[in-house]
C-alpha positions in Angstrom: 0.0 0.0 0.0 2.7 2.7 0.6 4.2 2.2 -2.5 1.0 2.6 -4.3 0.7 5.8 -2.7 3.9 6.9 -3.1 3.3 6.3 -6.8 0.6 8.2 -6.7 2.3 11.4 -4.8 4.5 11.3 -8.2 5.0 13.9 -10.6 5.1 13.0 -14.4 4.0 15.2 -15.7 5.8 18.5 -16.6 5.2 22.1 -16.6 4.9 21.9 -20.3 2.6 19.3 -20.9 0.1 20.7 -18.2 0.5 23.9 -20.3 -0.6 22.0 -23.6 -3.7 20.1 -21.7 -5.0 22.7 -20.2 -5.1 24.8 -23.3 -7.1 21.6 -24.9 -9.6 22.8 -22.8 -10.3 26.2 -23.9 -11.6 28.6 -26.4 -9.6 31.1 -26.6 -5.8 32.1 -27.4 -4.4 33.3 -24.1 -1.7 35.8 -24.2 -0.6 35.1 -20.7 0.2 31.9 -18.8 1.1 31.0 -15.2 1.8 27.6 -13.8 2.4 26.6 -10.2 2.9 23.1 -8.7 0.2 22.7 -5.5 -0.2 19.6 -3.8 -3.8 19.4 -2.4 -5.9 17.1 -0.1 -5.4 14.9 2.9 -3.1 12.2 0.5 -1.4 15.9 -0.8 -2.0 14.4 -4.7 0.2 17.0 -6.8 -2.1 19.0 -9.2 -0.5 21.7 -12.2 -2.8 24.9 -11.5 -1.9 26.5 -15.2 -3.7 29.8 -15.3 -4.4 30.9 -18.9 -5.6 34.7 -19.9 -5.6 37.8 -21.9 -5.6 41.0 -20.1 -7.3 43.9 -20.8 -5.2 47.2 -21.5 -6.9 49.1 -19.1 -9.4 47.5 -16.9 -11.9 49.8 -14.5 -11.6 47.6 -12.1 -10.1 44.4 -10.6 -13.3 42.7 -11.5 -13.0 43.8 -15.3 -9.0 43.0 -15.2 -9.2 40.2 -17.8 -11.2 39.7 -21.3 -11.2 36.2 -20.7 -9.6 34.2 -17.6 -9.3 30.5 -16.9 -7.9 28.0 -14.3 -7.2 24.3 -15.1 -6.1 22.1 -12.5 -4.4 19.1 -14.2 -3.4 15.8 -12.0 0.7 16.0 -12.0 1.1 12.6 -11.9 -1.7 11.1 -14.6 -1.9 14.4 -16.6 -6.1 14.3 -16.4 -7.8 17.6 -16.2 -9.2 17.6 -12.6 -11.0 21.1 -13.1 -11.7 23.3 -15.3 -13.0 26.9 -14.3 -13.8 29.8 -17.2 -14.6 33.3 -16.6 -15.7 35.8 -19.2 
């Protein structure tokens, strides 16, 4: 069993391939892209948070900062998109 878990605590996946799946998952062509490695949960499973946007030139407000926004949380070790949050 620990090495099972251990297994699953793994990360195989890289920074770059989270990048490409989680732009899979989108409609539009971001023009900025942040990644961070967050482990998560009571077992601490390592998830890719890759942050894809496209900025406005000059927001109002912090609310109106972005044209279009999204989050995608990608599984680090199997490379399946967890989560997938849009905002417009």
């Amino acid at each position: 069993m620990a090495s099972r878990s251990c297994q699953q605590d793994q990360v195989r996946i890289t920074k770059e391939q989270a990048i490409v799946t989680a732009k899979r998952q989108i409609e539009f062509a971001p023009t900025l892209t942040q990644v961070r490695l967050l482990r998560q949960g009571v077992q601490s499973r390592p998830n890719w948070i890759v942050s894809l946007s496209i900025p406005r030139a000059h927001p109002t407000s912090q609310a109106d900062e972005f044209k279009e926004l999204a989050l995608v949380r990608v599984d680090a070790n199997t490379g399946k998109v967890v989560d997938v949050k849009v905002q417009r």
